[in-house]
C-alpha positions in Angstrom: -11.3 -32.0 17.1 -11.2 -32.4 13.2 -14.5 -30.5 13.1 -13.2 -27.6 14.9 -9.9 -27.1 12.7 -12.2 -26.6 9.8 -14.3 -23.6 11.6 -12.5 -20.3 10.6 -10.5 -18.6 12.8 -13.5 -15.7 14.0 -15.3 -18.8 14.8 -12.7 -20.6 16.5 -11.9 -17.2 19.1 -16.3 -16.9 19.4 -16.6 -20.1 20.4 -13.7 -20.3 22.8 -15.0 -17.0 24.3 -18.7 -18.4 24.8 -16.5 -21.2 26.7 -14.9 -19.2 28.8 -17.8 -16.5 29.3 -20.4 -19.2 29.9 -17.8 -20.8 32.4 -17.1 -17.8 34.6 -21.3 -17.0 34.3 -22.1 -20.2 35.7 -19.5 -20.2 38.4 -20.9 -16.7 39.7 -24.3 -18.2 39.3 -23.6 -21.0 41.2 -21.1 -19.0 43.5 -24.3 -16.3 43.9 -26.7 -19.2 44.5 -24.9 -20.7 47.1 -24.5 -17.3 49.0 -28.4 -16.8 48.8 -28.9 -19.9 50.2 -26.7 -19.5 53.1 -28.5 -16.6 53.9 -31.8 -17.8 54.1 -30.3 -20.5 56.2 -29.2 -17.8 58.5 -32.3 -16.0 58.3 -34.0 -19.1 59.5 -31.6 -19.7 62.2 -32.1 -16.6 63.6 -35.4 -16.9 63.6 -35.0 -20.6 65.2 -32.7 -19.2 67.9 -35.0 -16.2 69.2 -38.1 -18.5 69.5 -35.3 -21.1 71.2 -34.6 -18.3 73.9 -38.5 -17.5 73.9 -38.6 -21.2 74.7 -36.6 -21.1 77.4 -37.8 -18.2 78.9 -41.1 -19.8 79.2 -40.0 -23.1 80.9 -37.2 -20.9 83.2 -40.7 -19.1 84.6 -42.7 -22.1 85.3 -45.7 -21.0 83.0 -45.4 -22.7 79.6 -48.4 -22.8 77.6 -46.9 -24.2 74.0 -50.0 -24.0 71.8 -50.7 -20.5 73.1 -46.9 -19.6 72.5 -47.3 -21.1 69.2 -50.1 -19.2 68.1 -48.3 -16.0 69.3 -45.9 -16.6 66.9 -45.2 -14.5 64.1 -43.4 -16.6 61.5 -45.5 -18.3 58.3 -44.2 -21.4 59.3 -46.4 -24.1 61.4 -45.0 -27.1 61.8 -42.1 -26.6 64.5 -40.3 -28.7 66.7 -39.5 -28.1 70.4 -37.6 -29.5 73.0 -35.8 -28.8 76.0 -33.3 -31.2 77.5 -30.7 -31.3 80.5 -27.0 -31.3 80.6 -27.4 -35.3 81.4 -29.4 -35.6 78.2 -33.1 -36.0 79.4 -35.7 -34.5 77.7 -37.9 -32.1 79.9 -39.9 -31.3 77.1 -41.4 -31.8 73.6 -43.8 -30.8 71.6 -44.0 -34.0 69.0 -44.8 -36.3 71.9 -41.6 -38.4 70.3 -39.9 -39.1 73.5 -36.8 -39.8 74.4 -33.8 -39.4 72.4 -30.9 -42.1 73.3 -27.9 -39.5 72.9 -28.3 -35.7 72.3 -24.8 -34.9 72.5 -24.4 -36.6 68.8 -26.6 -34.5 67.5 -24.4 -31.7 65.6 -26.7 -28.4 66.3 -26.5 -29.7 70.2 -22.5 -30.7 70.1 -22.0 -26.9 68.4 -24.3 -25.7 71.5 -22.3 -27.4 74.5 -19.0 -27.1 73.1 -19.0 -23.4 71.5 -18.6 -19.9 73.1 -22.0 -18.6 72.0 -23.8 -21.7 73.2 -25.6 -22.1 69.2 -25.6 -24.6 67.1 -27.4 -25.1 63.7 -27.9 -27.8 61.1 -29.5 -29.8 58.8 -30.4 -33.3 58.7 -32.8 -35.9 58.5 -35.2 -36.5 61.5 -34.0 -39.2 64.0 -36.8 -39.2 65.6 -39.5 -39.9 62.4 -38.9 -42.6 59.8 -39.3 -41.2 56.8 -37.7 -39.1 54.3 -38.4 -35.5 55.5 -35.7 -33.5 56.6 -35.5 -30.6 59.1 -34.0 -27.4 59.9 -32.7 -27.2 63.4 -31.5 -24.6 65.9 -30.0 -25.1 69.7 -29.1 -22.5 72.3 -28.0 -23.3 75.9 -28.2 -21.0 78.8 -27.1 -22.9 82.0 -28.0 -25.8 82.9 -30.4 -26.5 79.6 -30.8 -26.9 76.1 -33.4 -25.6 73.7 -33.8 -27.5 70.4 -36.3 -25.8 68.1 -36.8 -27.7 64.2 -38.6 -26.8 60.9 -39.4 -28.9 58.7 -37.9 -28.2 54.9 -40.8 -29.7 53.0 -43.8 -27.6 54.5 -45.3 -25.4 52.4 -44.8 -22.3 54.1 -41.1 -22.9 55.0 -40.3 -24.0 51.4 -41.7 -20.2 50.8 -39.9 -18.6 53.1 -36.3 -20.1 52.4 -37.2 -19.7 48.4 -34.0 -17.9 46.9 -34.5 -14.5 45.1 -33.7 -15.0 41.6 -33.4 -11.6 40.4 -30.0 -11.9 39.9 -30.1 -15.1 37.3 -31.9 -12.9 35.0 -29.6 -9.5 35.3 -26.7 -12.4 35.0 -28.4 -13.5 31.9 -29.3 -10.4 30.4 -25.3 -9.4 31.2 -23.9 -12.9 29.4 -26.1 -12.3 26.1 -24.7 -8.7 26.2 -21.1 -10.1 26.0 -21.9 -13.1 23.8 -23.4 -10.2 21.1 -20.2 -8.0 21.8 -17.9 -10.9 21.3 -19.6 -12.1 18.2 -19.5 -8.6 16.7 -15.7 -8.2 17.7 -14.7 -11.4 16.7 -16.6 -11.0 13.2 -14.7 -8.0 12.3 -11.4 -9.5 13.3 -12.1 -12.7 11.3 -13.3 -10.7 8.4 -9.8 -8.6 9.0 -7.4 -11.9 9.4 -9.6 -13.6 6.9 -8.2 -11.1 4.2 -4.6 -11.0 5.3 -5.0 -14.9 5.1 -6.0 -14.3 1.4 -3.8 -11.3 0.6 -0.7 -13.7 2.2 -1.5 -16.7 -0.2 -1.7 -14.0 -3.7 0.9 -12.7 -2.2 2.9 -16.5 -2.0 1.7 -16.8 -5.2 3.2 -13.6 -6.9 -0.3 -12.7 -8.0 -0.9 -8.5 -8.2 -3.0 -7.4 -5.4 -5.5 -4.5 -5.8 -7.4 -3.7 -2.5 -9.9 -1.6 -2.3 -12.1 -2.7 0.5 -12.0 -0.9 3.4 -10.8 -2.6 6.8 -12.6 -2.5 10.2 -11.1 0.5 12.0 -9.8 -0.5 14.6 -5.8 -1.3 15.6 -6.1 -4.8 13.9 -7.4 -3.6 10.7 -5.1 -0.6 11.2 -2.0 -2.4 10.8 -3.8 -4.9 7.9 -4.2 -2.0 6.1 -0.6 -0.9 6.3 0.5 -3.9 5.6 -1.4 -4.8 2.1 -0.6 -0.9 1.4 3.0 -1.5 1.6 2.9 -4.4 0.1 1.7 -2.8 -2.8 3.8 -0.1 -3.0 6.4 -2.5 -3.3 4.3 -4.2 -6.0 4.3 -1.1 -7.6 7.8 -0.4 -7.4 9.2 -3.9 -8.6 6.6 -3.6 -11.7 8.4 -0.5 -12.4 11.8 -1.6 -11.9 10.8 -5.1 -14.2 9.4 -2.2 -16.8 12.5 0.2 -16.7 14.6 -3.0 -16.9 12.5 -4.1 -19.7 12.6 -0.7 -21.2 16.3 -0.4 -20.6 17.2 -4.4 -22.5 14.9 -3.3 -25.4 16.6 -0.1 -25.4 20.3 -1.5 -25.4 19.0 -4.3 -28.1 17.8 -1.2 -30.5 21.0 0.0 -29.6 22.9 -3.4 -30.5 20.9 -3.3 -33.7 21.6 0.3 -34.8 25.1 -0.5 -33.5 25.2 -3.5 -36.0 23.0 -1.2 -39.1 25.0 1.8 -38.7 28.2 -0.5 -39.2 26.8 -2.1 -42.1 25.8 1.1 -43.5 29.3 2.7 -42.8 30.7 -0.1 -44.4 29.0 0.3 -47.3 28.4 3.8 -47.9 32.8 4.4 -47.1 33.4 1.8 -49.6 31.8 4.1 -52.3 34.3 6.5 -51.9 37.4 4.5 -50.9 36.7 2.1 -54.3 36.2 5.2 -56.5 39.3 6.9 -54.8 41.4 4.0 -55.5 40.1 3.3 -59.2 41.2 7.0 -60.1 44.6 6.9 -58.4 44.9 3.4 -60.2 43.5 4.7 -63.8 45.9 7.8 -62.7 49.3 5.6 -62.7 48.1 3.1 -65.3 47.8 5.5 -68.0 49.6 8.6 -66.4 51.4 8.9 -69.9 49.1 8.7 -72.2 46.2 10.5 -70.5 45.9 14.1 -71.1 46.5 17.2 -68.6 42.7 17.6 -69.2 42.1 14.1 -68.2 44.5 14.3 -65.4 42.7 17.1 -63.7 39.3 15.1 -64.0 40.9 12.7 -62.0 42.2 14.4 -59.5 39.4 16.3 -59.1 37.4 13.3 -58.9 39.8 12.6 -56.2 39.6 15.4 -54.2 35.5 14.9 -54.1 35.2 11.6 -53.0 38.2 12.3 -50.6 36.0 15.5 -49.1 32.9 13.3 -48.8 34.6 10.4 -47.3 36.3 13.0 -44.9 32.6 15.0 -44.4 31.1 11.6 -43.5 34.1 10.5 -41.0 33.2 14.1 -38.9 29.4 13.2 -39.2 29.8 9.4 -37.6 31.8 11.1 -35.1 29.5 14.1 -34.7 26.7 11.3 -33.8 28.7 9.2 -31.5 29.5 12.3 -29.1 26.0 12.6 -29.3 25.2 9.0 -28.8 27.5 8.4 -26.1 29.1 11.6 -24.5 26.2 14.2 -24.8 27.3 15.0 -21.1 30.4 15.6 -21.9 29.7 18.2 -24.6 30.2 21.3 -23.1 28.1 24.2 -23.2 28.4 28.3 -23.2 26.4 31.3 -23.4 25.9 32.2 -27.0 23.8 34.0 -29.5 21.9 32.0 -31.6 22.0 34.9 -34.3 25.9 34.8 -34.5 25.7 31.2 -35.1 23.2 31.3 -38.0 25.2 34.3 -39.4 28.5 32.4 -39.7 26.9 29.4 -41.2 25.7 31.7 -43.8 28.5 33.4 -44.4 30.6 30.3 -44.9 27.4 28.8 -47.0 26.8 32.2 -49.3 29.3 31.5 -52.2 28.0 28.3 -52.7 24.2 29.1 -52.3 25.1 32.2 -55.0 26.7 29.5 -57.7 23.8 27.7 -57.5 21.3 30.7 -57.7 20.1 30.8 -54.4 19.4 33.2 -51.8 19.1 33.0 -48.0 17.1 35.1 -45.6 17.9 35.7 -42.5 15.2 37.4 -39.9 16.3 37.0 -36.8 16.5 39.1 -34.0 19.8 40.3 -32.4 19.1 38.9 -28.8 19.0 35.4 -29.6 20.8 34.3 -26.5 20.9 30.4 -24.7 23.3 28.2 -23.8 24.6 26.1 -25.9 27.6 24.0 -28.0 28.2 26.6 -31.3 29.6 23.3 -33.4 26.6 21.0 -32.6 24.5 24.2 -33.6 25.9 24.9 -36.6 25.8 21.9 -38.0 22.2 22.1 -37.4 21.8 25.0 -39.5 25.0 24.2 -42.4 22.8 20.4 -43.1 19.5 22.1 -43.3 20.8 25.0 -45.8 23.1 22.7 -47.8 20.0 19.7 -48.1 18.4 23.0 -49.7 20.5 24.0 -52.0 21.5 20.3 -52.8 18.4 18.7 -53.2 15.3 21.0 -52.8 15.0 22.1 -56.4 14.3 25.8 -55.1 15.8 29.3 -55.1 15.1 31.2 -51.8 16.1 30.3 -48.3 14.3 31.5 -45.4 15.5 31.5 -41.6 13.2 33.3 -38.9 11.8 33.4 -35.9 8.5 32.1 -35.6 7.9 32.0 -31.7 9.5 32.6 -28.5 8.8 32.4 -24.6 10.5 32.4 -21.7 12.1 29.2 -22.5 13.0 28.4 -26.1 13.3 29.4 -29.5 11.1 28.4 -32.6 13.3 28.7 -35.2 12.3 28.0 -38.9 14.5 26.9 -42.0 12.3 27.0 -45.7 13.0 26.5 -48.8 10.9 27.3 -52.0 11.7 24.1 -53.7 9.4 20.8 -54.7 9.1 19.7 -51.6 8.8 15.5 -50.9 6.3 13.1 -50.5 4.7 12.6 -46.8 5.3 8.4 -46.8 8.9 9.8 -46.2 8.8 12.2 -42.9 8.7 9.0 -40.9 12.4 7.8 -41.7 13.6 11.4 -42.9 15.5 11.8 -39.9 17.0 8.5 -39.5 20.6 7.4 -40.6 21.6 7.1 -44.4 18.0 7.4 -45.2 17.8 9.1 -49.2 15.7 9.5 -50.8 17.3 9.3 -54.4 20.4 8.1 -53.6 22.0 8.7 -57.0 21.1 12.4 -56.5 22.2 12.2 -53.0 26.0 10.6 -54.1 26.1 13.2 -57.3 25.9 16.4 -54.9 28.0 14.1 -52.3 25.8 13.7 -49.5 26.6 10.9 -46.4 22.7 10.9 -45.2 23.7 11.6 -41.9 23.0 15.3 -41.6 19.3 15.6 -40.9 20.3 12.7 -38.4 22.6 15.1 -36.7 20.4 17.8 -37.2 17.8 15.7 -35.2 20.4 14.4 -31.8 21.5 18.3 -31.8 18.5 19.5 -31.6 17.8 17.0 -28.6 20.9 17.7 -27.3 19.7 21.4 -26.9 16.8 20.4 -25.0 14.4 21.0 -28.0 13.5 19.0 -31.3 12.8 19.3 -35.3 9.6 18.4 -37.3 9.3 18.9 -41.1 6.3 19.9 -43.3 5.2 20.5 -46.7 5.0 24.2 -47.3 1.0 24.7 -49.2 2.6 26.6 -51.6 5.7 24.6 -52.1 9.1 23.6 -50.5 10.0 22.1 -47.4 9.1 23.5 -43.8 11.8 22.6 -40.8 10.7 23.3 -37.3 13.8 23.5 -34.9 12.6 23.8 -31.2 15.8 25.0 -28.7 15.7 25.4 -25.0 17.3 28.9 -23.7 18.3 27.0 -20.7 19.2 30.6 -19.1 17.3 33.8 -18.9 18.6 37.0 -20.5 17.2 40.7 -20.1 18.9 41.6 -23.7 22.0 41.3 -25.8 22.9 44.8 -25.3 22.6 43.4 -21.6 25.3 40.4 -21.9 27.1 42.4 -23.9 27.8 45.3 -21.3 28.1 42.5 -18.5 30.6 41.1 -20.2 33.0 44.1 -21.1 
């Protein structure tokens, strides 16, 4: 029994099919054999009981030659037995010279005889009469007042022939039980293979290993549903991977978050501190030594003042620029707008001071600019890029134009004809209080948030903003924004709207 746990399953379900095959085969064979048999045994007695009436027919008419009536015979066998007897059991004749038999009436072929309807009886036994192991074949019939007894005996040669069973049948029935023990062994193969592999793919699956299966299953229902199974299974696979990755993505994003969270408060800290501490040494210096210091020296002050006051202001409306950004950008609402109206009014708020500090701006864009969008979050886009310019770029011309359009955005581009910055620096140019020189950066009163901002807005608006080194000098900013509508023309809106 420990043997057979260790076969595998396919083997287990072949082996108890052979059982059960080779089971019902030999019970038909042996069920088959035992009908043939019965019929030859008929056969025989049938041909026992006509020469038992031919018997009788002779002795009923007086004339009974036995060797000629033998010879007249038409049966293969030779050695038979006859006898005729009386209802009071004598014998009135026989052919083996045996003589008399002390009581007929136990004999079962003569019993079935007397006692039955048809008057025939038929067995087979062992010969009373001869001592010896030889059995015979018997067959009575009465009619009236006498008995026929007519015996073959089994063993001769010729008898032996005649009742030998036609075997045909063992060798369809053979032919027919290797035919199913192939079928079986092919069925139960594939099934094996198929449960075999769900065995496997249940103990990776137990284990928590990742399961990629490519190998085809039989096709039939078992390997049907096998498949569906390990496909589902790894679907599921699939999905938990991604949900582990987007949770994973998610914690690393809320941890860069945590950590810009914890930089940008360090940074606020330090760069409002600037301000605050040179705002409170002038209003300080101010009152100390408000009588002895000058109207000339007063002024300085206060103008001093007023600056760091404006910057500290400028970079309050930044930090809260980028936390609607951060943490609202939903919330921001948007509106149909022209792009070109927006650029105009940051220039036209921007001109005086551009003009003081001998620059120009250029401004080639077309009239029917239109998208949706949030006109604050876009002009501050513009007002950093132009002011970084004229601030810091060393130049005297500012260019805005269109470089590109489609059906979807705007390529907008904001140069300058200034010295341009080294290329180590495009990586962090965009992130928070990044300077470059920050003594330059506090003299013309800069936060280092505005390319920041320029950066979330352009996101914001579906697009983004790349920089370059122009070839033949100055910066090159590349500000990418979705339409996120479709218009025909300005002249269009314009006339839907009145």
């Amino acid at each position: 029994m420990g043997r057979f746990l260790k076969f595998s399953y396919s083997t287990k379900i072949f082996i108890l099919i052979v059982a059960i095959v080779t089971l019902c085969e030999g019970a038909f064979v042996a069920f088959q054999y035992y009908r043939e048999q019965r019929y030859r045994e008929e056969l025989l007695n049938a041909q026992l009981t006509v020469l038992n009436y031919q018997l009788l027919d002779h002795y009923e008419s007086g004339v009974l030659d036995v060797e000629l009536w033998e010879r007249s015979i038409d049966l293969p066998i030779r050695m038979l037995q006859f006898a005729i007897f009386d209802m009071e059991g004598n014998m009135l004749y026989d052919n083996t010279g045996i003589g008399k038999i002390d009581d007929i009436f136990s004999l079962s072929e003569i019993k079935q005889a007397v006692e039955t309807e048809d008057h025939k009886g038929y067995s087979v036994h062992n010969n009373d009469e001869v001592d010896d192991d030889s059995f015979f074949y018997y067959s009575a019939l009465r009619e009236g007042d006498l008995i026929a007894r007519t015996g073959a005996m089994g063993h001769e040669v010729a008898l032996s022939e005649f009742m030998q069973i036609d075997r045909t049948f063992m060798w369809y029935a053979i032919i027919i039980y290797l035919l199913i023990i192939g079928l079986s062994y092919i069925m139960t193969s594939q099934s094996g293979r198929t449960i075999t592999r769900l065995s496997n793919f249940a103990q990776k699956a137990e284990n928590g290993e990742e399961i990629y299966d490519t190998e085809a299953f039989p096709r039939n229902e078992l390997g049907n549903i096998a498949h569906n199974i390990i496909l589902l299974y790894m679907k599921l696979q699939r999905t938990m991977a991604e949900r582990d990755r987007q949770a994973a993505i998610a914690k690393r994003e809320e941890e860069e978050k945590a950590q810009m969270r914890k930089e940008l408060t360090n940074n606020i800290n330090h760069e409002l501190k600037t301000p605050i501490t040179a705002i409170s040494l002038e209003i300080e210096t101010y009152l100390t030594h408000k009588d002895r210091l000058s109207e000339a020296q007063k002024e300085m002050l206060l103008t001093r003042c007023k600056a760091n006051s404006d910057r500290l202001l400028q970079m309050v409306k930044d930090i809260l620029t980028l936390n609607r950004l951060d943490d609202g950008a939903t919330a921001i609402q948007k509106e149909h707008l022209s792009l070109r109206d927006v650029v105009d009014d940051v220039v036209a708020a921007i001109e005086p001071k551009a003009f003081d500090a001998g620059f120009e701006i250029h401004v080639d864009l077309p009239e029917t600019m239109m998208m949706l969008g949030n006109g604050p979050l876009l002009e501050s886009i513009f007002n950093n890029l132009i002011n970084n310019a004229i601030n810091y770029s060393g130049g005297c011309d500012i260019n805005i134009f269109l470089q590109y359009e489609d059906e979807n955005s705007y390529r907008v581009i904001v140069s300058d004809n200034g010295t341009g910055i080294a290329e180590e620096h495009f990586e962090h140019l965009f992130d928070r209080f990044y300077r470059l020189e920050s003594g330059r950066m506090r003299k013309h009163g800069g936060t280092g948030i505005g390319l920041a901002i320029v950066k979330s807005a352009a996101i914001f608006h579906g697009g983004s903003v790349t920089v370059r080194n122009v070839p033949s000098g100055g910066l090159e900013f590349t500000i990418i924004l979705a339409k996120g509508a479709k218009y025909e023309s300005y002249d269009d809106e314009v006339s839907a709207e009145e």
